[in-house]
C-alpha positions in Angstrom: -11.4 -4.0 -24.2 -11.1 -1.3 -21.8 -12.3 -1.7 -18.4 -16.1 0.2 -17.4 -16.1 3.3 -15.5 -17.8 1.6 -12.4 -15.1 -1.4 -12.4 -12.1 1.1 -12.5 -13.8 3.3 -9.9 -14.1 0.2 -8.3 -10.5 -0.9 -8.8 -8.8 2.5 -7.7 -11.2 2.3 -4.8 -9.5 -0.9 -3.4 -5.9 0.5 -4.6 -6.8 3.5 -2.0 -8.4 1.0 0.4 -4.2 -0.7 0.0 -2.5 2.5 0.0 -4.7 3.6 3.7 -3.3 0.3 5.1 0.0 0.5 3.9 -0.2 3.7 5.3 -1.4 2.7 8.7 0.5 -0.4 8.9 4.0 2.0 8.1 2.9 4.2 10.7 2.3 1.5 13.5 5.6 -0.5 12.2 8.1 3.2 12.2 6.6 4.2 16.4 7.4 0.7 17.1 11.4 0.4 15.8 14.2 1.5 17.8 16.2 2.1 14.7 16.3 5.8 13.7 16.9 4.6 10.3 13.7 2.3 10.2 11.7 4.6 11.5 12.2 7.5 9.0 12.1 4.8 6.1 8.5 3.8 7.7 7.6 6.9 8.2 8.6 8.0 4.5 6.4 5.0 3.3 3.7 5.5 5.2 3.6 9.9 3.8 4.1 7.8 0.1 1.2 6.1 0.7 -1.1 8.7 1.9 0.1 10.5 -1.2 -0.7 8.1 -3.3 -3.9 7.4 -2.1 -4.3 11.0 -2.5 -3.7 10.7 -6.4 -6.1 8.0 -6.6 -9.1 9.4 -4.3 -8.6 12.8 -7.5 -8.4 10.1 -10.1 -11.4 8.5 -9.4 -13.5 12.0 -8.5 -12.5 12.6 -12.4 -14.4 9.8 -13.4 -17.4 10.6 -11.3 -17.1 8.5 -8.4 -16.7 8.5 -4.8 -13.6 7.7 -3.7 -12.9 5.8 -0.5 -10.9 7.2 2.6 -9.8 4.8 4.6 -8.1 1.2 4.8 -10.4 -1.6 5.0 -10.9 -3.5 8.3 -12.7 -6.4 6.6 -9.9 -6.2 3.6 -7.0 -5.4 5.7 -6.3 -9.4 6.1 -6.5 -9.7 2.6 -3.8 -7.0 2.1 -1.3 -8.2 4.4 -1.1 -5.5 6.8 -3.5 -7.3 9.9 -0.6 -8.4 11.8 1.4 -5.7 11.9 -0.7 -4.5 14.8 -0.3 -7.7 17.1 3.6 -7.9 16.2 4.1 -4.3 16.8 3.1 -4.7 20.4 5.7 -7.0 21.4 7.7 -8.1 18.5 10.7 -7.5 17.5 12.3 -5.2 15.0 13.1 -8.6 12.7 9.0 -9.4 13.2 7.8 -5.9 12.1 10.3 -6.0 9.4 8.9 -9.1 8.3 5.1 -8.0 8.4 5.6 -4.7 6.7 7.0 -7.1 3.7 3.8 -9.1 3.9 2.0 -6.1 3.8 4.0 -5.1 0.6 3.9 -8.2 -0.9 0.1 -8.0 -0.7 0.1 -4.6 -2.1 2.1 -5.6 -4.7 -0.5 -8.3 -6.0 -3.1 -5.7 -5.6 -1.4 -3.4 -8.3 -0.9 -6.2 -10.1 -4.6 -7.2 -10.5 -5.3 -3.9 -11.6 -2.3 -3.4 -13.9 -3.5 -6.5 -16.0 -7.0 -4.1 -16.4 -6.8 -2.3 -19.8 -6.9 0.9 -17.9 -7.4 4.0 -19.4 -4.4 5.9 -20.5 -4.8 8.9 -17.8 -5.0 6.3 -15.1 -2.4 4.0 -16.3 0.6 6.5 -15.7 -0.6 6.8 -12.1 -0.9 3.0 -11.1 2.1 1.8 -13.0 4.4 4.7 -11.4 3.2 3.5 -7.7 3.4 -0.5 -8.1 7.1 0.9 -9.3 7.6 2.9 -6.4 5.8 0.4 -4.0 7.8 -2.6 -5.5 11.2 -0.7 -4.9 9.9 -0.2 -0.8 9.4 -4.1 -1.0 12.5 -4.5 -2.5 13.9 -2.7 0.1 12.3 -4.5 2.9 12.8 -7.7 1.7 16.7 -7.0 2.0 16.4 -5.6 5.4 14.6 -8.8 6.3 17.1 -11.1 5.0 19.9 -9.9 6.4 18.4 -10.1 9.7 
């Protein structure tokens, strides 16, 4: 049974509220890392995430809604992304590594919740090709962290 137009509004809502704080929290993470490397990666993730909000906010003015346009404060624990702020003021490049992959993993379970939606099959395209995008970032991450 497919999912309501409210509760998939309401589910690409919170996938924009996780793409604004994977946004910010990329941001924060790439003007806190020495590494020229790092920082274009986090600044590349952090543009992918804005985009992708972008594609969501359109996808859910189709369906009649309003879409949000920002992270969540309140959520932002919730999404993994809460600490990046506190690390990024005096932590180390291994820290912030390590919170931007907490931040992904949470964003990751996110797209996952919605994915097991029976989303419409305009909609579906567009979640399933960012949790693939956002998993390969994680992936990513998570082997920049363990080789640290």
């Amino acid at each position: 049974m497919a999912v309501n137009r409210e509760e998939l509004i309401e589910c690409l809502n919170d996938l924009i509220e996780t793409c604004r704080d994977g946004e910010n929290g990329f941001l924060s993470a790439a003007e806190h890392v020495k590494d020229q490397e790092l920082t274009r990666f986090f600044n590349q993730c952090s543009l992918q995430r804005a985009q992708f909000a972008s594609e969501l906010q359109s996808e859910v003015r189709q369906l009649g809604g309003i879409p949000k346009d920002s992270g969540s404060v309140s959520a932002a624990f919730h999404r993994g992304w809460i600490n990046i702020k506190s690390v990024v003021t005096g932590g180390s490049t291994d820290a912030i590594v390590a919170e931007c992959e907490r931040g992904e993993d949470a964003a990751l379970e996110n797209y996952e919740r919605v994915l097991k939606q029976n989303l419409p099959p305009n909609v579906l395209p567009v979640v399933k090709h960012q949790y693939t995008e956002i998993k390969r970032a994680h992936d990513r991450i998570r082997g920049m962290d363990q080789a640290a």
